[in-house]
ZADOGU-809046 format. One record per residue (C-alpha): residue in one letter; x, y, z. Coordinates in steps of 0.25 Angstrom, whole numbers. Layout:
// ZADOGU-809046
[rec 'a'; [X; Y; Z]]
...
END
This chain:
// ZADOGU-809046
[rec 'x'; [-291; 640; 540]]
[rec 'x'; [-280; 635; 546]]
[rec 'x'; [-267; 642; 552]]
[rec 'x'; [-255; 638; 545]]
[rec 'x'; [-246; 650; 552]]
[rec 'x'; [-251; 652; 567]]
[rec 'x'; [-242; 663; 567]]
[rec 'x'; [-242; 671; 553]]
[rec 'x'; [-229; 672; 551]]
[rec 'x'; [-230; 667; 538]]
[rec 'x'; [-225; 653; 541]]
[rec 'x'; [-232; 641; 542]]
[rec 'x'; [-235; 635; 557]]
[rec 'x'; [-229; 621; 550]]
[rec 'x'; [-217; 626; 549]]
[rec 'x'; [-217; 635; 563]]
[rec 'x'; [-222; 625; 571]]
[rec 'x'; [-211; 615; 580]]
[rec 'x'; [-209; 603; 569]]
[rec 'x'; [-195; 602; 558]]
[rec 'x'; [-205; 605; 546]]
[rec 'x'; [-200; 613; 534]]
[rec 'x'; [-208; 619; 523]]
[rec 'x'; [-208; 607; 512]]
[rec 'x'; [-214; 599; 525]]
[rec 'x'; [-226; 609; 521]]
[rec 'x'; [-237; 608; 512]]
[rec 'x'; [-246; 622; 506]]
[rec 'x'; [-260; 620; 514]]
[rec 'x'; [-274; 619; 507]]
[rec 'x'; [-280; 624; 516]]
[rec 'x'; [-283; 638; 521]]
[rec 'x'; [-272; 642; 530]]
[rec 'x'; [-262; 654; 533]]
[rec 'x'; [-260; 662; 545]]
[rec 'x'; [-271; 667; 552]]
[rec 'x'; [-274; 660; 564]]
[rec 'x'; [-277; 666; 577]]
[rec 'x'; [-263; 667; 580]]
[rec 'x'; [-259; 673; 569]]
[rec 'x'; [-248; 686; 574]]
[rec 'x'; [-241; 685; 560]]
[rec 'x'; [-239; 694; 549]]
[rec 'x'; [-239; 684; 537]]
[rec 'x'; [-248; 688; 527]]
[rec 'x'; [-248; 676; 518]]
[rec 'x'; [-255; 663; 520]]
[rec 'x'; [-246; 653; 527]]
[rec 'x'; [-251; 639; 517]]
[rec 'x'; [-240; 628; 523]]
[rec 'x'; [-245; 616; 532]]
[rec 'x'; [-240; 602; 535]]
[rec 'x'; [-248; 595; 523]]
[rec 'x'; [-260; 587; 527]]
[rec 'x'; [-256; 572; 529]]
[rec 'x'; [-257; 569; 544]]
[rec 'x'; [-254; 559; 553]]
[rec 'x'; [-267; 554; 564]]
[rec 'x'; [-266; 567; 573]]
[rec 'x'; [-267; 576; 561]]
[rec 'x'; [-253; 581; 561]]
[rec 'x'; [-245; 582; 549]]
[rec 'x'; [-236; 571; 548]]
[rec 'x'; [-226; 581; 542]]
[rec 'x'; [-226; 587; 555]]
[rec 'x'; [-223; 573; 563]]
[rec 'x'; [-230; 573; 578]]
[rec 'x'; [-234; 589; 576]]
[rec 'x'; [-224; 600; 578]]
[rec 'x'; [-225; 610; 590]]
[rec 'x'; [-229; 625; 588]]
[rec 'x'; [-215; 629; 585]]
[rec 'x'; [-214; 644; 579]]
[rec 'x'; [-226; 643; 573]]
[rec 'x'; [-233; 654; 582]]
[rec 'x'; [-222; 662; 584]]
[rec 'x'; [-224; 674; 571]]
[rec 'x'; [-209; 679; 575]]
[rec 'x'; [-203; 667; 571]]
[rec 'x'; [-204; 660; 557]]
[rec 'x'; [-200; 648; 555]]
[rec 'x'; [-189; 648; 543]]
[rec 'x'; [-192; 642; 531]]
[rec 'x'; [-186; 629; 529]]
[rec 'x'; [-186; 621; 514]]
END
């Protein structure tokens, strides 16, 4: 299971994180997901199902995301990223 929400705020760590991405940059994941890794501190009680898509460059970084993206607010279950369209 991977860990879409390190935080469980209920929004995805792809959108947390450090780079300019916005939800249509994101994809709905196939894979089991959500937010419950051990970092979990949050009180979303959904599964979180949005990730970066799955074509990558040679590191295995999403191209979407360019050269990665820094932590941002993505373990930081006070702050929630806002929704951008």
């Amino acid at each position: 299971m991977f860990d879409l929400d390190s935080d469980g705020d209920g929004c995805t760590d792809a959108l947390e994180g450090g780079a300019s991405l916005v939800y249509s940059d994101l994809k709905t994941s196939t894979i089991a997901g959500g937010n419950t890794g051990s970092n979990y501190s949050g009180t979303a009680n959904y599964p979180v199902i949005s990730n970066l898509g799955n074509v990558v460059n040679t590191f295995g970084i999403p191209t979407i995301a360019g050269s990665g993206q820094t932590i941002g607010t993505s373990q930081n279950v006070g702050q929630k990223m806002r929704l951008v369209l």
